[in-house]
C-alpha positions in Angstrom: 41.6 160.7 95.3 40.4 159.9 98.5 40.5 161.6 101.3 42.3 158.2 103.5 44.9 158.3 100.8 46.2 161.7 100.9 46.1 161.9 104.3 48.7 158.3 104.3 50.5 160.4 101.5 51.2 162.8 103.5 51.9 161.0 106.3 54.9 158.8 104.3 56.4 162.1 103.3 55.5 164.7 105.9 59.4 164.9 107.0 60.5 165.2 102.9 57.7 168.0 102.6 59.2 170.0 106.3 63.0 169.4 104.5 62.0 170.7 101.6 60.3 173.9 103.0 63.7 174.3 105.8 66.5 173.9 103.0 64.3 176.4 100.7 63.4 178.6 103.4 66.9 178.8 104.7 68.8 178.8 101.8 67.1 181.7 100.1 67.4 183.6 103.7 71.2 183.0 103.6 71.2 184.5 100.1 70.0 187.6 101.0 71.8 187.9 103.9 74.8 187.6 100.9 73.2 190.1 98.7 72.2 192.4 101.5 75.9 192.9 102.8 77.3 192.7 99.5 75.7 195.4 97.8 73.8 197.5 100.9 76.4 197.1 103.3 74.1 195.8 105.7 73.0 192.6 107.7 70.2 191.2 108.9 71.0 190.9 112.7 68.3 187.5 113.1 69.6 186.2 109.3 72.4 183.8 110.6 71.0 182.8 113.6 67.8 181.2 112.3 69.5 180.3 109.4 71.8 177.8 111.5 68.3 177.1 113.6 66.7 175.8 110.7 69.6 173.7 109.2 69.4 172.0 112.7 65.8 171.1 112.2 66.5 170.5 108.8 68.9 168.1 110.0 66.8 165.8 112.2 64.1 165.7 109.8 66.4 164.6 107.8 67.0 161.7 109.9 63.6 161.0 110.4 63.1 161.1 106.9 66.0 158.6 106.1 64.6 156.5 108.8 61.2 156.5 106.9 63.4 155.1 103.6 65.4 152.4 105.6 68.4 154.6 104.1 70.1 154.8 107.6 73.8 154.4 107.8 74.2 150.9 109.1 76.8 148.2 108.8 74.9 144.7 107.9 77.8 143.7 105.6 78.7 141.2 108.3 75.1 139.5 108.1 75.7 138.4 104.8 77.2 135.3 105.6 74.6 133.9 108.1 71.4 132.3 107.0 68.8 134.5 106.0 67.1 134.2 109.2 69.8 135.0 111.3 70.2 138.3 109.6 66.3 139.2 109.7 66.6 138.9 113.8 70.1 140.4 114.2 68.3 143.6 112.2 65.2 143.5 113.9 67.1 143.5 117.5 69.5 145.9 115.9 65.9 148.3 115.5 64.0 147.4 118.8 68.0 148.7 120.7 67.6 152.0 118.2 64.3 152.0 119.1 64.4 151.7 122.9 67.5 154.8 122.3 65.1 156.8 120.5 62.6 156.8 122.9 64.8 156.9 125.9 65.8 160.1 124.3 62.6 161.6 123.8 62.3 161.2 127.4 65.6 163.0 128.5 64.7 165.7 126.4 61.2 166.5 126.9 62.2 166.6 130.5 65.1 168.8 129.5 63.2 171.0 127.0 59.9 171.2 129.7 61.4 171.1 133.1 64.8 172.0 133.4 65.5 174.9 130.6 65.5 178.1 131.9 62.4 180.4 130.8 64.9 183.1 130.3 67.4 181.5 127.8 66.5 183.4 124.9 68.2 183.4 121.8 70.8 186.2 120.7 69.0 188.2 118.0 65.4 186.8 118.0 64.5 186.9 121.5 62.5 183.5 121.8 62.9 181.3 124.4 65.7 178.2 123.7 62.7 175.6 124.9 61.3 176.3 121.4 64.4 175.7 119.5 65.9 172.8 121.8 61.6 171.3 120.7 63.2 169.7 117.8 65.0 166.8 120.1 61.8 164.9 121.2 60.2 166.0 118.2 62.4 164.6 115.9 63.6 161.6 118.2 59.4 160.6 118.3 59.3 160.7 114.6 62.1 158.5 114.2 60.8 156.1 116.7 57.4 155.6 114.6 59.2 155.6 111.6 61.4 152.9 112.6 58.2 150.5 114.1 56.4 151.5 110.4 59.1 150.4 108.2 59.7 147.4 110.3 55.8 146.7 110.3 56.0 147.0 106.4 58.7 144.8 106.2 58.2 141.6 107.9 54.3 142.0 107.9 53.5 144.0 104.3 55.7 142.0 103.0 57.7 145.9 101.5 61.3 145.1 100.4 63.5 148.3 100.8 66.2 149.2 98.4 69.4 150.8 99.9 68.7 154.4 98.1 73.2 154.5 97.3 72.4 150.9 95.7 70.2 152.1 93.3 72.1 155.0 92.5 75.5 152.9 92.0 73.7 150.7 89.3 71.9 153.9 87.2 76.3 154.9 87.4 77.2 151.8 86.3 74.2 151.9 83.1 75.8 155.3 82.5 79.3 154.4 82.4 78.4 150.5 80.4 76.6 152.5 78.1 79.1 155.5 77.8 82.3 153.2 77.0 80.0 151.1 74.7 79.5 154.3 72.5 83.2 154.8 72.5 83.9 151.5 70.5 80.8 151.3 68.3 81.7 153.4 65.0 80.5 156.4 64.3 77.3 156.2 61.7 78.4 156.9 57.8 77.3 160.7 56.8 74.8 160.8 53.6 
């Protein structure tokens, strides 16, 4: 494997490999924190807090990793009855006004995160500055904004066709259930 293609691997799924790490990380912190006051009768003073700090993060990667999918919720139901190519530019405006959002935002925040926070806003148990938490806003917001210009780049120039994730999903239920009731009316094989 070269070298090219696992850095593009990584690339494609660096925000699935940071959610898995958060939810694992956070999860199994949240745990103890269970175990701990359950049978030592203690806490962990910092447990909570960066337990809810990294569900946040966990969050907006999220978002940047459903971005990176083209499994945003959307409604596009409506563009169903125009022409083909009247959908295509309704989406693709749709995407250059999330797009011009996204980085509007990343704006507002790094100014917010680098210019106007407080260096003494600290958190409650931890101690470290808020800036460091509050980075995940033009972090994430950045992602999001080059996910959105790759997907659309793969799509109308790669020629990548992108299945809704829920759509796939709903048709494995439906195999399941065809294939379940179809077992209920064939007859059971004869016993030797």
């Amino acid at each position: 494997m070269s070298v090219g293609s696992v850095m593009k691997n990584f690339f494609d799924n660096f925000e699935s490999y940071v959610c898995r790490f958060l939810l694992s990380f956070f999860i199994t912190l949240l745990f103890a924190q269970i175990l701990s006051r359950e049978f030592f009768q203690h806490t962990i003073p910092w447990g909570d807090e960066l337990a809810t700090y990294m569900f946040v993060w966990f969050a907006y990667f999220g978002a940047s990793h459903a971005t990176r999918k083209a499994a945003h919720n959307r409604v596009t139901f409506q563009f169903k009855l125009f022409p083909k190519l009247v959908e295509t530019i309704s989406l693709l405006v749709a995407d250059f006004i999330w797009l011009c959002f996204n980085l509007y935002f990343v704006y507002l925040s790094s100014d917010f995160v680098f210019n106007k926070m407080n260096a003494f806003w600290k958190s409650q148990t931890l101690g470290i500055q808020m800036k460091y938490i509050y980075l995940i806003l033009p972090i994430a917001f950045t992602l999001m904004s080059i996910r959105i210009i790759q997907v659309n780049y793969l799509k109308f120039f790669a020629g990548v066709e992108f299945k809704d994730p829920d759509a796939d999903e709903m048709e494995r239920s439906a195999k399941l259930m065809v294939g379940d009731s179809d077992s209920e009316t064939k007859p059971a094989p004869a016993k030797h």
